[in-house]
PyMOL CGO cylinders between C-alpha atoms (Angstrom):
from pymol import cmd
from pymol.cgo import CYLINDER

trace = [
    CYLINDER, -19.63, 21.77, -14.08, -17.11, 23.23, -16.51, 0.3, 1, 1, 1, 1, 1, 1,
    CYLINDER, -17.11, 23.23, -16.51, -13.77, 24.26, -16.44, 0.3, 1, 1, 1, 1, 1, 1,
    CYLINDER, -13.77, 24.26, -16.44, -12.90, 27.79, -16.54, 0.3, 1, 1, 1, 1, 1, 1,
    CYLINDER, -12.90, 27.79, -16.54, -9.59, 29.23, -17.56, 0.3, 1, 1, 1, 1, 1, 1,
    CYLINDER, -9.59, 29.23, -17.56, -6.54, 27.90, -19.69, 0.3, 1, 1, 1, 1, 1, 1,
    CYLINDER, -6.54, 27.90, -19.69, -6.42, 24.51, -18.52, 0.3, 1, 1, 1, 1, 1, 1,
    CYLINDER, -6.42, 24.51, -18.52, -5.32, 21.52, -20.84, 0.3, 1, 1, 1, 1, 1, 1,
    CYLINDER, -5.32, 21.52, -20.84, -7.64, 18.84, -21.80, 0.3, 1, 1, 1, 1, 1, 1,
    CYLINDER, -7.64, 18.84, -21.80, -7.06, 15.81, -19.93, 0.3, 1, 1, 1, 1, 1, 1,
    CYLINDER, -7.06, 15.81, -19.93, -8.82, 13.25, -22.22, 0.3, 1, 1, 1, 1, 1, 1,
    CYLINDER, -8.82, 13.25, -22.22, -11.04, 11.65, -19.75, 0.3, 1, 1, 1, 1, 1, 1,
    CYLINDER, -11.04, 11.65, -19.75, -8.29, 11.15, -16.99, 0.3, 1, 1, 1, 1, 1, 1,
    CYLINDER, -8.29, 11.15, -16.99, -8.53, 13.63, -14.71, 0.3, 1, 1, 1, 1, 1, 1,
    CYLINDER, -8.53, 13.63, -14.71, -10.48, 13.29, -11.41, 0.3, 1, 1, 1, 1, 1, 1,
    CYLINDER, -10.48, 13.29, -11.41, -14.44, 14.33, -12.22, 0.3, 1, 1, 1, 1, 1, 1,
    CYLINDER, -14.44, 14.33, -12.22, -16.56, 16.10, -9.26, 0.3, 1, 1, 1, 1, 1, 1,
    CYLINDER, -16.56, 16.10, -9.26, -17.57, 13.05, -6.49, 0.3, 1, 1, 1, 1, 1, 1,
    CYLINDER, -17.57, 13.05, -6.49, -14.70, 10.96, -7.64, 0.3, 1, 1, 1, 1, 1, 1,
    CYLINDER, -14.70, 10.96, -7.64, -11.80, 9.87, -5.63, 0.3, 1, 1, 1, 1, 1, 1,
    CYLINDER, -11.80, 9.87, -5.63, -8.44, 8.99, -7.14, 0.3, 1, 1, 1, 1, 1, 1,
    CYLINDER, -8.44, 8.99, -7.14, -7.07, 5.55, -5.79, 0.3, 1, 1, 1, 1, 1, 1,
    CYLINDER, -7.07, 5.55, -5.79, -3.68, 4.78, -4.60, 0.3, 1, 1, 1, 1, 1, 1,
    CYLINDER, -3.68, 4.78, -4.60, -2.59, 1.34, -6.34, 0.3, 1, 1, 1, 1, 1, 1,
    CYLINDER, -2.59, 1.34, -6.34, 0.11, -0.03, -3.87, 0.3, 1, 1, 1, 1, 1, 1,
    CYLINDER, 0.11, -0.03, -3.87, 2.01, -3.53, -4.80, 0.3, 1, 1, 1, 1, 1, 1,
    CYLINDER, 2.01, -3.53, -4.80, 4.15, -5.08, -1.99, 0.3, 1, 1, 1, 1, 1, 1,
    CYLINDER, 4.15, -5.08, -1.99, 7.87, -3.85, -3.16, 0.3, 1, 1, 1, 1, 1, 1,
    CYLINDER, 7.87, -3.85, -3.16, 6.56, -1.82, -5.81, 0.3, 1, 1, 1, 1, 1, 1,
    CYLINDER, 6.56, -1.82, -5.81, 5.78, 1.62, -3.80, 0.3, 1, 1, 1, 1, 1, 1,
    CYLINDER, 5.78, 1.62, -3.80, 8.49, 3.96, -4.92, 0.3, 1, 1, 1, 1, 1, 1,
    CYLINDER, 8.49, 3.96, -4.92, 9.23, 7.29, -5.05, 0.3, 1, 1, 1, 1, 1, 1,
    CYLINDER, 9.23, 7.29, -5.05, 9.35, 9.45, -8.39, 0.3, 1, 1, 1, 1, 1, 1,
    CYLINDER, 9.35, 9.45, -8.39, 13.00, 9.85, -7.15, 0.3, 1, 1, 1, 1, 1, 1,
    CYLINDER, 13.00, 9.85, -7.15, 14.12, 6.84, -6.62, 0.3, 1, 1, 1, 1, 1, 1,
    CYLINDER, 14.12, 6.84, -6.62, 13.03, 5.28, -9.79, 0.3, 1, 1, 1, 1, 1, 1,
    CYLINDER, 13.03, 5.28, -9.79, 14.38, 7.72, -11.75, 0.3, 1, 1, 1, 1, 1, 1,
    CYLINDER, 14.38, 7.72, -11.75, 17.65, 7.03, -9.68, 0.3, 1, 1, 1, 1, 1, 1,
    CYLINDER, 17.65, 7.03, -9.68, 17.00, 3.06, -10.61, 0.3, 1, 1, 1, 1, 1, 1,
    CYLINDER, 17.00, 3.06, -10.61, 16.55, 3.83, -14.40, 0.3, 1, 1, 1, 1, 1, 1,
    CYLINDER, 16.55, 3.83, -14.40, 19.59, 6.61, -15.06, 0.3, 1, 1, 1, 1, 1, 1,
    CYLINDER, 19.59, 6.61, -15.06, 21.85, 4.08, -13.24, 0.3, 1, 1, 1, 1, 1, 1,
    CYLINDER, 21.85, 4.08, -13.24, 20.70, 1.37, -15.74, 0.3, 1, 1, 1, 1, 1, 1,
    CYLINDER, 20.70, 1.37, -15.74, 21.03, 3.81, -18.42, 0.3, 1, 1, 1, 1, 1, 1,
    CYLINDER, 21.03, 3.81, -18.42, 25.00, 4.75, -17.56, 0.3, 1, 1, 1, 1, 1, 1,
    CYLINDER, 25.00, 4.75, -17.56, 26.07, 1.05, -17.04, 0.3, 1, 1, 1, 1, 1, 1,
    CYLINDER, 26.07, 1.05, -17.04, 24.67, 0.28, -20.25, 0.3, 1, 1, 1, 1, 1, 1,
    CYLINDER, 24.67, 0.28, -20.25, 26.12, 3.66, -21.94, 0.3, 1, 1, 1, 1, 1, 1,
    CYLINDER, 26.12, 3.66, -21.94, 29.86, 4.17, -19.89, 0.3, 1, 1, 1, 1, 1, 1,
    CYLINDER, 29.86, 4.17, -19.89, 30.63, 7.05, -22.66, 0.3, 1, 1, 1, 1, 1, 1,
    CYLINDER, 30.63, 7.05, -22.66, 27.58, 8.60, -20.66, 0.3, 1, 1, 1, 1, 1, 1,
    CYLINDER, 27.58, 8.60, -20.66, 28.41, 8.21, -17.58, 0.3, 1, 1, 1, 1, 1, 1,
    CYLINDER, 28.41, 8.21, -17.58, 31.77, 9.56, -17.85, 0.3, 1, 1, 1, 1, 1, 1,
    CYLINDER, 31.77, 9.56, -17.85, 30.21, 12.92, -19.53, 0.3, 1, 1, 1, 1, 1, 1,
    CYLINDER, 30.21, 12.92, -19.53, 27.34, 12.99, -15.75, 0.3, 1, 1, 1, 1, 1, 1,
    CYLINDER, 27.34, 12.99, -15.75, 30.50, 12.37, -13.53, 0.3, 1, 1, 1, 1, 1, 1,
    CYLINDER, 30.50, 12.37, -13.53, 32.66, 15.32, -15.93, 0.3, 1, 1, 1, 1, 1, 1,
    CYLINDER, 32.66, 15.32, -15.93, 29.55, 18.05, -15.72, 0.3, 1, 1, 1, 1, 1, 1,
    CYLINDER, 29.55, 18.05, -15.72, 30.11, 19.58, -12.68, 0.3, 1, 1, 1, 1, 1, 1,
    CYLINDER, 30.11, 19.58, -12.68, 33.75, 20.02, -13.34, 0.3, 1, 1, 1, 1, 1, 1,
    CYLINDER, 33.75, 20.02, -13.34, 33.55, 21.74, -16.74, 0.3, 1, 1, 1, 1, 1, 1,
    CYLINDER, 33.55, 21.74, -16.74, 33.22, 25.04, -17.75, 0.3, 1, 1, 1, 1, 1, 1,
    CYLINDER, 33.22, 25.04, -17.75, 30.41, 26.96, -18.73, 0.3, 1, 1, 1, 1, 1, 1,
    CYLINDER, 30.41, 26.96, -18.73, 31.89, 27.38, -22.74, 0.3, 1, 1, 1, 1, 1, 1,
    CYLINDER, 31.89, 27.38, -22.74, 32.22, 23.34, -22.67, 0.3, 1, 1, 1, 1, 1, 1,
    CYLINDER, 32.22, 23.34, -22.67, 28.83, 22.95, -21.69, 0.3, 1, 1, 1, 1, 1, 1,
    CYLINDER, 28.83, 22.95, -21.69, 27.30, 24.85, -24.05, 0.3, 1, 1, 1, 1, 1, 1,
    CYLINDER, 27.30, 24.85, -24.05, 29.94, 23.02, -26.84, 0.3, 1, 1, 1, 1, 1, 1,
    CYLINDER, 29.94, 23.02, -26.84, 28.94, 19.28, -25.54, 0.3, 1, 1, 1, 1, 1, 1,
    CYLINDER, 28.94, 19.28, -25.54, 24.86, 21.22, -25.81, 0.3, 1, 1, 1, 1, 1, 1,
    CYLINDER, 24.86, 21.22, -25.81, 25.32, 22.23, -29.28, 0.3, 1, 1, 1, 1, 1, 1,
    CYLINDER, 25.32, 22.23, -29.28, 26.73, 19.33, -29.93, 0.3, 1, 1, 1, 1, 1, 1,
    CYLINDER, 26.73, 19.33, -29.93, 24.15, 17.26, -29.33, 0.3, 1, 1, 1, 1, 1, 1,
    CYLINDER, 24.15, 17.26, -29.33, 21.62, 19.76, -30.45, 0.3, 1, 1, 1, 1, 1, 1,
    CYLINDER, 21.62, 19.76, -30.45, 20.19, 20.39, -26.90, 0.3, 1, 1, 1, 1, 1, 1,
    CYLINDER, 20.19, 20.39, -26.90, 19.38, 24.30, -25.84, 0.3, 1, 1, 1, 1, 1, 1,
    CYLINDER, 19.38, 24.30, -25.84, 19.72, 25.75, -22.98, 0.3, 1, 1, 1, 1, 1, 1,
]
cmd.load_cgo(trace, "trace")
C-alpha cells in the first residue's frame, strides 16, 4: 500500500504493514531520551568549563546579551 501525502522517505526503516517494531532492552542500558542527554551535556561541560559557565550564566542575562553571545557564535534565533 502506498503512502499518501507529504511524508519523508524513510529509506527502508520505517515499520512496513504486518510488521512489529522490537524493543531491544540491555540490563543497565534502558534509558530515557532525557536522561542520556543529561549524561552526555554533563560530559560535554566538564570537558568544556568555558561552557558550562556560559549554561549556568543564560538564565541570568539579558535578552540583548543573548542575542550578542548568538551572533557571536553564528547561531539564529
Amino acid at each position: 500500500m502506498g503512502r499518501g501525502g507529504f511524508e519523508p522517505p524513510t529509506h527502508g526503516f520505517s515499520v512496513r504493514e504486518g510488521q512489529t517494531r522490537k524493543r531491544v532492552e540491555t540490563p543497565g542500558l534502558t534509558r530515557t531520551c532525557e536522561s542520556c542527554s543529561l549524561s552526555c551535556s554533563a560530559k560535554i561541560l566538564e570537558k568544556h568549563p568555558d561552557l558550562r559557565a556560559v549554561v549556568e550564566a543564560w538564565e541570568g542575562l539579558s535578552a540583548d546579551a543573548r542575542v550578542q553571545v548568538l551572533k557571536i557564535i553564528g547561531g539564529k534565533r
